[in-house]
DOBA-849937 format. One line per 5 residues: number of its first residue (from 0); their letters; for each residue x, y, z of N, C-alpha, C. Coordinates in pm, whole numbers, always signed. Atoms other than C-alpha are relative to their C-alpha. Example, Ala and Ser with C-alpha at 12.3 -4.5 7.8 and 13.67 -1.06 7.14 Angstrom:
# DOBA-849937
0) as) +89/-119/+0/+1230/-450/+780/+90/+120/+0  -82/-119/-6/+1367/-106/+714/-77/+109/+73
//
This chain:
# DOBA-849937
0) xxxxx) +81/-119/+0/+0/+0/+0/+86/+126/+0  -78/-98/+2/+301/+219/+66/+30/+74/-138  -2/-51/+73/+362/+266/-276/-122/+59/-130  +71/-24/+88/+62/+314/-396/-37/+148/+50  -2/-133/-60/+17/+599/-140/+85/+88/-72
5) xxxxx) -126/-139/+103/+340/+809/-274/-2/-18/-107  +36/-2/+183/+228/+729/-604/+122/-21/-94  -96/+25/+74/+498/+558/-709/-46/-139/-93  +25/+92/+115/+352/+270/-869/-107/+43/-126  +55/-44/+154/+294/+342/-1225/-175/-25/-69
10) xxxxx) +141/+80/+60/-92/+329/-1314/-137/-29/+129  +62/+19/-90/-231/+333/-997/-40/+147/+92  +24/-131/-85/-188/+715/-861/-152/+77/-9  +182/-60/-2/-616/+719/-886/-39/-47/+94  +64/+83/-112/-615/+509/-592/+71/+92/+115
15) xxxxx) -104/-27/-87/-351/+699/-405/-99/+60/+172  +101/-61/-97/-709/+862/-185/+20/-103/+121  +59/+81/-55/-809/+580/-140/+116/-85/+116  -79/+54/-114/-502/+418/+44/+66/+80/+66  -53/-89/-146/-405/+686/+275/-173/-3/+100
20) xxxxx) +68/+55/-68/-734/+611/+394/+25/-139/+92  +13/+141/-64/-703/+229/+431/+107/-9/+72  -82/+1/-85/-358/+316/+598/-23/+63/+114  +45/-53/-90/-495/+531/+839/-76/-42/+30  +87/+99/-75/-759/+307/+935/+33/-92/+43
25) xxxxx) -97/+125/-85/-560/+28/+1009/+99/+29/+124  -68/-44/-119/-313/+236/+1212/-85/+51/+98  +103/-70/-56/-625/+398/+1397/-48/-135/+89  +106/+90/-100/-803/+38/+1486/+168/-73/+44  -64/+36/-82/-440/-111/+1569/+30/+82/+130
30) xxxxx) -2/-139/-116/-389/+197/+1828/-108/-29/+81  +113/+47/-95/-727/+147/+1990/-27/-112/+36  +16/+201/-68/-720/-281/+2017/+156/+46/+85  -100/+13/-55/-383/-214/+2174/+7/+119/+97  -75/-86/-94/-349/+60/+2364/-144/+78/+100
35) xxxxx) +149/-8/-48/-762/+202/+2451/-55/-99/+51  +62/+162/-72/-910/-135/+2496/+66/-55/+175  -32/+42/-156/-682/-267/+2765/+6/+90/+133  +18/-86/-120/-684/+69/+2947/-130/-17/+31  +108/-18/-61/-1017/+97/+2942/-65/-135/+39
40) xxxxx) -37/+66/-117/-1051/-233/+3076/+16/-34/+118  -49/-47/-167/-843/-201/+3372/-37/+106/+40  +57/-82/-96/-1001/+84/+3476/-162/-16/+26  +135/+9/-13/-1358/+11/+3448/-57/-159/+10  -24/+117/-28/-1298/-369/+3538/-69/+3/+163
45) xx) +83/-17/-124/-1376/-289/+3894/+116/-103/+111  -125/+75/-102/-1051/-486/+4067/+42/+127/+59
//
């Protein structure tokens, strides 16, 4: 996806929207399963 983002692959820079989206959504829901989730969790777990 990286290169389709910086529009380096030839033939494809019509998608380039579209995958700075799907990269930023993936880094967005890995960030929140990893790092939101288990806080919020342990704090509203009730131990």
């Amino acid at each position: 996806m990286v290169p389709i983002a910086l529009e380096q692959a030839v033939g494809w820079e019509r998608l380039s929207p579209l995958d700075d989206v799907a990269i930023e959504g993936l880094l967005v829901g890995t960030l929140l399963t990893l790092i939101y989730v288990p806080v919020y969790a342990y704090v509203f777990d009730g131990e």
